[in-house]
C-alpha positions in Angstrom: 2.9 -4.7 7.9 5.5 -1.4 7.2 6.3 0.2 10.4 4.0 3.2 9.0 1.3 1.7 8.6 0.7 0.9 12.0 2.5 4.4 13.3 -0.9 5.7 15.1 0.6 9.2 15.3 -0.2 11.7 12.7 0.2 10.3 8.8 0.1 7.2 9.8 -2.0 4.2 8.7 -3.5 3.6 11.9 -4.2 7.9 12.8 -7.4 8.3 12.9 -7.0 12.1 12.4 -6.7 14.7 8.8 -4.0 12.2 6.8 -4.3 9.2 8.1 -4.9 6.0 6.9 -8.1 5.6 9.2 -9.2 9.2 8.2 -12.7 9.0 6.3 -11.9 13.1 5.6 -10.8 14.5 2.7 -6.7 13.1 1.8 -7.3 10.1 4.6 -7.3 7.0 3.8 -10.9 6.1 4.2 -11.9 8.7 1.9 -13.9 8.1 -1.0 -13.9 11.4 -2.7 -10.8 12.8 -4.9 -7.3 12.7 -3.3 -8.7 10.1 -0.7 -7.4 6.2 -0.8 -10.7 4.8 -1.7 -11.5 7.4 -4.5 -12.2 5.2 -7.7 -12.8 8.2 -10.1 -10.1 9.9 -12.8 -7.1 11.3 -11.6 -4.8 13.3 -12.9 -2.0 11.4 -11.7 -3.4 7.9 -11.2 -1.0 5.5 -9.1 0.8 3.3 -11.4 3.2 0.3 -10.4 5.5 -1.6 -12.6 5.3 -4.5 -10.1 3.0 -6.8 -10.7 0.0 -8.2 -7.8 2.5 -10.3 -5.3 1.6 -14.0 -6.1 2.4 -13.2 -9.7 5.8 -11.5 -8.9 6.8 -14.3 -6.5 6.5 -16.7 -9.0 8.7 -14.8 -11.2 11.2 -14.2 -8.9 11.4 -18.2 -8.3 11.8 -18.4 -11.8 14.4 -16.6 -12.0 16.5 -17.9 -9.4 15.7 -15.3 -7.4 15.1 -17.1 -4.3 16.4 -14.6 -1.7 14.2 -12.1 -2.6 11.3 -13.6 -2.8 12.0 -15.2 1.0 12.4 -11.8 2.2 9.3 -11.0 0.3 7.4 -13.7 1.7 8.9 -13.2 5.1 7.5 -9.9 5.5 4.2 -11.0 4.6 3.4 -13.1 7.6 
């Protein structure tokens, strides 16, 4: 887990207060509604990411040789 996401001060994932990642308010993390982490509606400027879900871009790592990244990859997951 990033270092942020388990800072339990304000903006991070683990604040429980306006921000955070436990926040169910509006902008936290638990929030359903627009701007919030769990809003599933239309955005105007939706989240987009050119890497793809992690076992996919492992795989291509490895294929390409890549093998240190994909270590430090996989070492951070666990």
């Amino acid at each position: 887990m990033w270092v942020r996401n388990r800072y339990t001060g304000p903006g991070g994932g683990l604040y429980t207060g306006p921000g955070g990642g436990l926040y169910t308010g509006p902008g936290g993390g638990l929030y359903t509604g627009p701007g919030g982490g769990l809003y599933t509606g239309p955005d105007s400027s939706p989240y987009m990411s050119n890497i793809p879900p992690l076992e996919v871009f492992l795989k291509e790592l490895e294929k390409r040789n890549l093998y240190h990244y994909a270590n430090i990859i996989k070492n951070h997951l666990h």
